[in-house]
C-alpha positions as a printed Julia matrix, in Angstrom:
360×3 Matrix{Float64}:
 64.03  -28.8   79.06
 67.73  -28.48  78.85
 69.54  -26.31  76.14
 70.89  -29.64  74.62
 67.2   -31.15  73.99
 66.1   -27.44  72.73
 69.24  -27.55  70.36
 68.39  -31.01  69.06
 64.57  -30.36  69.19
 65.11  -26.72  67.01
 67.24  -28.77  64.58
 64.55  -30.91  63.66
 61.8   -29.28  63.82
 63.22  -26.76  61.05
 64.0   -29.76  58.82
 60.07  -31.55  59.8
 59.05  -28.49  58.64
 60.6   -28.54  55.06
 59.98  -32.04  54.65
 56.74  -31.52  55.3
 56.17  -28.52  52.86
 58.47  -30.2   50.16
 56.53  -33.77  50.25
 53.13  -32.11  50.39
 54.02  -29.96  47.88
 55.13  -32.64  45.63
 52.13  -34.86  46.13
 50.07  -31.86  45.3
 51.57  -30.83  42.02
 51.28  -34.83  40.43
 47.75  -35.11  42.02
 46.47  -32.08  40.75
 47.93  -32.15  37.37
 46.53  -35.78  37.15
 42.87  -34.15  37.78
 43.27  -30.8   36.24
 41.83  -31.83  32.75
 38.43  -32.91  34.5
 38.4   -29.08  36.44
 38.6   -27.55  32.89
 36.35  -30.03  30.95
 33.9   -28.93  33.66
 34.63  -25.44  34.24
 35.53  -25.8   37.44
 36.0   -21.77  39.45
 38.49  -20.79  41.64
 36.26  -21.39  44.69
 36.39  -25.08  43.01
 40.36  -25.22  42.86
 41.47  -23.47  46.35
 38.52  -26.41  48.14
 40.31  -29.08  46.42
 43.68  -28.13  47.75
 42.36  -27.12  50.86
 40.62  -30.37  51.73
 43.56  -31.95  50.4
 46.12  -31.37  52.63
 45.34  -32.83  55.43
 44.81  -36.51  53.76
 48.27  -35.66  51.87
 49.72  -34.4   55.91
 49.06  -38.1   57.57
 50.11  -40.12  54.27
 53.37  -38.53  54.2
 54.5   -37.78  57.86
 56.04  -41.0   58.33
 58.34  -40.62  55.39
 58.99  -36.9   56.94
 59.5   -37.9   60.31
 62.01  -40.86  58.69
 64.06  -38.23  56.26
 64.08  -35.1   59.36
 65.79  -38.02  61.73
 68.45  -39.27  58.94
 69.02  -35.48  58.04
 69.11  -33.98  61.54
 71.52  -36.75  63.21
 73.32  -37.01  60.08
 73.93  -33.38  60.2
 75.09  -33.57  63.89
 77.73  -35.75  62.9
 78.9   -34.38  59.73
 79.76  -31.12  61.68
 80.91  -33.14  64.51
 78.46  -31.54  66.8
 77.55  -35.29  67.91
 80.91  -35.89  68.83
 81.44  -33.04  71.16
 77.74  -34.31  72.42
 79.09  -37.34  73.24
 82.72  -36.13  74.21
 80.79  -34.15  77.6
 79.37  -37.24  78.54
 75.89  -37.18  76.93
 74.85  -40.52  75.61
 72.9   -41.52  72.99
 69.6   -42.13  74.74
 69.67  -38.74  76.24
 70.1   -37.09  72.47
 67.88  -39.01  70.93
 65.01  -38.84  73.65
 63.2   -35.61  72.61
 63.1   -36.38  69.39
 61.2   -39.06  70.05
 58.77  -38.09  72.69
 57.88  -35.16  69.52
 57.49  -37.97  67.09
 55.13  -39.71  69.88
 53.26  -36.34  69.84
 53.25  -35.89  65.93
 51.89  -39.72  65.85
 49.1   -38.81  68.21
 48.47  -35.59  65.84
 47.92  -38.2   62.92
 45.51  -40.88  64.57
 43.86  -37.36  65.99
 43.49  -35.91  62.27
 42.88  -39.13  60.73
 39.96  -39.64  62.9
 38.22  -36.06  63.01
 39.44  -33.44  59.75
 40.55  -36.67  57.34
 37.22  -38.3   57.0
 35.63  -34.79  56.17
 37.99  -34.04  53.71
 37.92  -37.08  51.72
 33.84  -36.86  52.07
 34.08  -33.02  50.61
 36.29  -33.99  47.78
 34.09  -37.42  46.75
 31.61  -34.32  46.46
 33.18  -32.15  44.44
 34.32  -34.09  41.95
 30.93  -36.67  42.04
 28.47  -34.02  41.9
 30.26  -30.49  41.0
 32.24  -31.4   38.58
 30.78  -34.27  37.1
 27.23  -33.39  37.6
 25.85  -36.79  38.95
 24.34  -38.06  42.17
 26.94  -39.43  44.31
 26.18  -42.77  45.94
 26.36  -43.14  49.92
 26.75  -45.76  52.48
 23.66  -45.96  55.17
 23.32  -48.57  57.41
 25.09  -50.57  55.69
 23.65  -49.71  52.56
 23.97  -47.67  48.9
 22.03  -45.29  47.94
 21.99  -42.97  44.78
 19.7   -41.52  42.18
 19.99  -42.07  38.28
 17.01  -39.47  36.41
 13.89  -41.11  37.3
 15.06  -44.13  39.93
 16.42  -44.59  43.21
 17.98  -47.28  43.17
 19.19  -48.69  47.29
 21.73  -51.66  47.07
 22.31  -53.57  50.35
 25.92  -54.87  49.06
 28.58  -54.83  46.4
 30.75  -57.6   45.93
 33.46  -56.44  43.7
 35.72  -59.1   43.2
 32.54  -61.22  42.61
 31.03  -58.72  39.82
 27.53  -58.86  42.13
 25.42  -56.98  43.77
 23.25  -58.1   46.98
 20.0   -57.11  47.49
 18.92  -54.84  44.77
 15.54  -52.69  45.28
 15.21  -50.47  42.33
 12.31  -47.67  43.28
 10.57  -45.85  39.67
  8.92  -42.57  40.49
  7.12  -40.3   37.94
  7.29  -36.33  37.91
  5.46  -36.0   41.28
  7.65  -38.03  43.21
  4.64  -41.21  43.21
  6.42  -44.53  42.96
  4.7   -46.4   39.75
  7.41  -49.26  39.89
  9.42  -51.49  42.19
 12.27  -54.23  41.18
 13.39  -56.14  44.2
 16.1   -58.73  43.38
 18.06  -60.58  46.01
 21.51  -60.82  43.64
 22.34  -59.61  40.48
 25.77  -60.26  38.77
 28.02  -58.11  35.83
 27.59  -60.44  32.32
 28.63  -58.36  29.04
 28.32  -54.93  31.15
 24.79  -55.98  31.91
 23.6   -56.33  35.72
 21.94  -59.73  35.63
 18.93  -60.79  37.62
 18.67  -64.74  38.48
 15.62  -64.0   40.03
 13.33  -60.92  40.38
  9.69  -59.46  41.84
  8.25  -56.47  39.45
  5.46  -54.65  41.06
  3.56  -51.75  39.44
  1.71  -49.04  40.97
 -0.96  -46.78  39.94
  0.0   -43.56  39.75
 -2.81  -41.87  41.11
 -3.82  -43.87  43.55
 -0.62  -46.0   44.32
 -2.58  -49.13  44.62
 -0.4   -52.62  43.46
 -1.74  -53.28  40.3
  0.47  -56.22  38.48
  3.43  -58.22  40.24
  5.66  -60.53  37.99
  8.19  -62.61  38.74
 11.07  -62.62  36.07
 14.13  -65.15  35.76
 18.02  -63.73  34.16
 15.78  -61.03  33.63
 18.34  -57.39  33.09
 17.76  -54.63  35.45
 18.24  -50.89  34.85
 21.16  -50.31  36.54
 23.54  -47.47  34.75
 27.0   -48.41  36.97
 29.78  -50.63  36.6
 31.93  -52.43  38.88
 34.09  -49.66  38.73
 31.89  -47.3   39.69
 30.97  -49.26  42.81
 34.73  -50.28  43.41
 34.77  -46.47  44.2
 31.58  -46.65  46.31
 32.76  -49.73  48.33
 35.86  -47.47  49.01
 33.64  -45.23  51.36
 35.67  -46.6   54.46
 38.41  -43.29  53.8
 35.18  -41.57  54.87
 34.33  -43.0   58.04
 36.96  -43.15  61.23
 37.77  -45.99  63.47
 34.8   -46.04  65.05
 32.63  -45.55  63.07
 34.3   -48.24  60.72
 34.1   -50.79  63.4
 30.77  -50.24  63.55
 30.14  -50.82  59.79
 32.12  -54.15  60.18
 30.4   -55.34  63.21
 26.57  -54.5   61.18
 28.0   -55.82  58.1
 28.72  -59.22  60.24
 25.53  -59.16  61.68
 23.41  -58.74  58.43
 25.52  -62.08  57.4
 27.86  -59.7   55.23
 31.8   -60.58  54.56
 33.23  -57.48  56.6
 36.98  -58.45  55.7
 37.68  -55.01  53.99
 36.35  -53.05  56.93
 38.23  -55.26  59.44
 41.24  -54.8   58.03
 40.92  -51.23  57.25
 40.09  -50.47  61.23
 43.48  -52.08  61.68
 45.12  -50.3   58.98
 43.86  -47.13  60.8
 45.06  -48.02  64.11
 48.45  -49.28  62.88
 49.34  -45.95  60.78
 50.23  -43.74  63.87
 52.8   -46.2   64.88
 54.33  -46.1   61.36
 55.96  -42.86  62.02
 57.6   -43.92  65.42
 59.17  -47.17  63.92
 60.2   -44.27  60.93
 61.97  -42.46  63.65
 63.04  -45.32  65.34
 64.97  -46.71  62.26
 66.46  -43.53  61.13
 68.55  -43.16  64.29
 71.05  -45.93  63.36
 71.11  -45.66  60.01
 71.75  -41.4   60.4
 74.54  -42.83  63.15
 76.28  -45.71  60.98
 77.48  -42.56  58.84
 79.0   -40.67  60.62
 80.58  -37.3   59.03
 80.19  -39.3   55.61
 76.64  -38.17  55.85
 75.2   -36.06  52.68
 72.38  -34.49  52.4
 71.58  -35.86  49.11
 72.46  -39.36  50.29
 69.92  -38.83  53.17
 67.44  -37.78  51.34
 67.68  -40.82  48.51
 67.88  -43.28  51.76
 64.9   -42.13  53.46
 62.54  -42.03  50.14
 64.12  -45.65  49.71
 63.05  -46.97  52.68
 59.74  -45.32  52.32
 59.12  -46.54  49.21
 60.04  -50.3   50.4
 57.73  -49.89  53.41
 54.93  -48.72  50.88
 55.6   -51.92  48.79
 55.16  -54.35  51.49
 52.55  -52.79  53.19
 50.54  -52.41  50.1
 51.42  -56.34  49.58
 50.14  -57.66  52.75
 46.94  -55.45  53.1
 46.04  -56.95  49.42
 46.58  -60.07  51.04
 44.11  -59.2   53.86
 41.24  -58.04  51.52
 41.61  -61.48  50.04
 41.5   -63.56  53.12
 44.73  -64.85  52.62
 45.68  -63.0   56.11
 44.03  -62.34  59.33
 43.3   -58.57  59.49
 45.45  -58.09  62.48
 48.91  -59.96  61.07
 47.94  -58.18  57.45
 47.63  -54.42  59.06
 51.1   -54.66  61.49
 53.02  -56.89  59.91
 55.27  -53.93  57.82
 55.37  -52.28  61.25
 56.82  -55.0   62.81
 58.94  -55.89  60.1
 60.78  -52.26  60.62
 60.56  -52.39  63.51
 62.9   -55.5   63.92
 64.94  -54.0   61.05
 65.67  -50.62  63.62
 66.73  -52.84  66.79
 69.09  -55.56  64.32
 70.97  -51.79  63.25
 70.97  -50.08  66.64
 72.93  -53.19  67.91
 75.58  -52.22  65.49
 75.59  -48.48  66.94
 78.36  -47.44  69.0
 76.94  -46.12  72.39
């Protein structure tokens, strides 16, 4: 490596490094004082307060390294120039491509880092936190996501649902098991739908079979029509549960889809999610890519402050769209492909229309 690239490469990496520590930081203070009334309404320990940070950071590390690896590129060219350092670069006869090459070969790295920790140390984060604050803190069963269906315990039921349909308010495929002190199942509710009316789950149609408790032998069936069941969750309770995709990784997601598809479930979400996943990684390259010109278009008029107030600009408008169009993919309105890369490729375009303008 030459002393130019371990100049250039030093320079960044000391500014990565605060940008890094500063936007973690920041997203740490909001988030926790957000949640810091439910760790003292349920006297949460220390042990309770150092494992939320802890498994925090590395879902806060791949949300924000794209908007780091963005603001480290504005402020580390930017600097360059504004001490003319780029301009003697340039004056010995090293171009652009040569100074700008390192950095991004360590931003392909640092990409590679984030599909790597997204994919391994994210998903048991995210499941260690859902438990800490389901069942810790607020003292109740958490539900989870087997083959492709819910499970979760409410006092004396377990209740298994096959699949929540939140925008519809329903539920498919309800099975609702009643079990007395000793673990016997007296009661079964099977119900092939059930929908939200007046905060009541809703039965069209359901089969009631009782058990004897001693025996277990079937002693009464009934069939019931718009019958309630016994149910103690809301949509928004499952609108967390049908959220569980931040657990899984790519795989693993792909999977769920490809069951969910096969049971003659709408796998949309998951589909668009696995693309989501693969896409992120390649947010921070077009990051880097796009800071280069806009760094270079200042020149010495660079500022640190106006660096700074560019990048989280641009962040926040990627944010916006990409937030826009993956809503649009949950709908339907958008294949989950086109809804996953289409911010990507919207910087992306954005970074080659400004490097055209960029002296070389």
């Amino acid at each position: 490596m030459s002393i130019v690239s371990r100049f250039v490469l030093a320079y960044f990496f000391r500014i990565l490094i605060l940008c890094c520590s500063a936007f973690v930081g920041i997203y740490l203070l909001v988030d926790f004082f957000e949640k810091v009334d439910r760790f003292i309404d349920y006297g949460a320990g220390l042990n309770e307060y150092l494992t939320y940070l802890g498994h925090s950071i590395p879902f806060i590390f791949v949300q924000i390294l794209p908007l780091a690896i963005l603001t480290s590129m504005v402020l580390t060219l930017g600097g360059l120039g504004r001490t003319n350092e780029m301009t003697a670069l340039r004056a010995c006869g090293i171009s652009l491509s040569r100074i700008t090459r390192p950095l991004l070969g360590i931003i392909f790295l640092l990409c590679s880092l984030q599909l790597l920790v997204h994919e391994y140390v994210v998903p048991w984060n995210v499941r260690t936190l859902n438990e800490l604050v389901e069942i810790k803190l607020r003292g109740r069963e958490q539900a989870r996501l087997t083959h492709s269906k819910i499970w979760y315990r409410s006092a004396n039921k377990i209740i298994n649902i096959d699949r929540v349909q939140t925008r519809e308010q329903k539920l498919r495929g309800v099975t609702i098991f009643e079990i007395d002190q000793g673990s016997t199942i007296i009661r079964r509710v099977d119900a092939d739908e059930a929908e939200l009316r007046d905060q009541q789950w809703l039965a069209p149609i359901l089969l009631e079979r009782s058990f004897d408790p001693q025996s277990g032998t079937l002693l009464q069936t009934r069939r019931l029509e718009n019958h309630p069941l016994d149910i103690d969750r809301l949509i928004d309770d499952f609108a967390r549960e049908e959220d569980v995709n931040a657990e899984l990784g790519a795989r693993q997601i792909a999977q769920l889809a490809t069951r969910l598809e096969q049971e003659g479930y709408d796998a949309t979400r998951q589909r668009v999610d696995l693309q989501a996943r693969l896409a992120a990684p390649f947010t921070g390259l077009v990051m880097g890519l796009l800071g280069i010109p806009f760094a270079l278009q200042r020149g010495r008029q660079s500022h640190l402050a106006l660096g700074v107030g560019l990048s989280l600009a641009i962040g926040a408008t990627y944010f916006i769209i990409q937030s826009a169009v993956i809503s649009f993919g949950y709908a339907g309105a958008l294949p989950p492909l086109v809804a996953a890369w289409t911010a990507n490729l919207i910087f992306t375009l954005l970074a080659v229309w400004l490097f055209l303008g960029v002296k070389q």
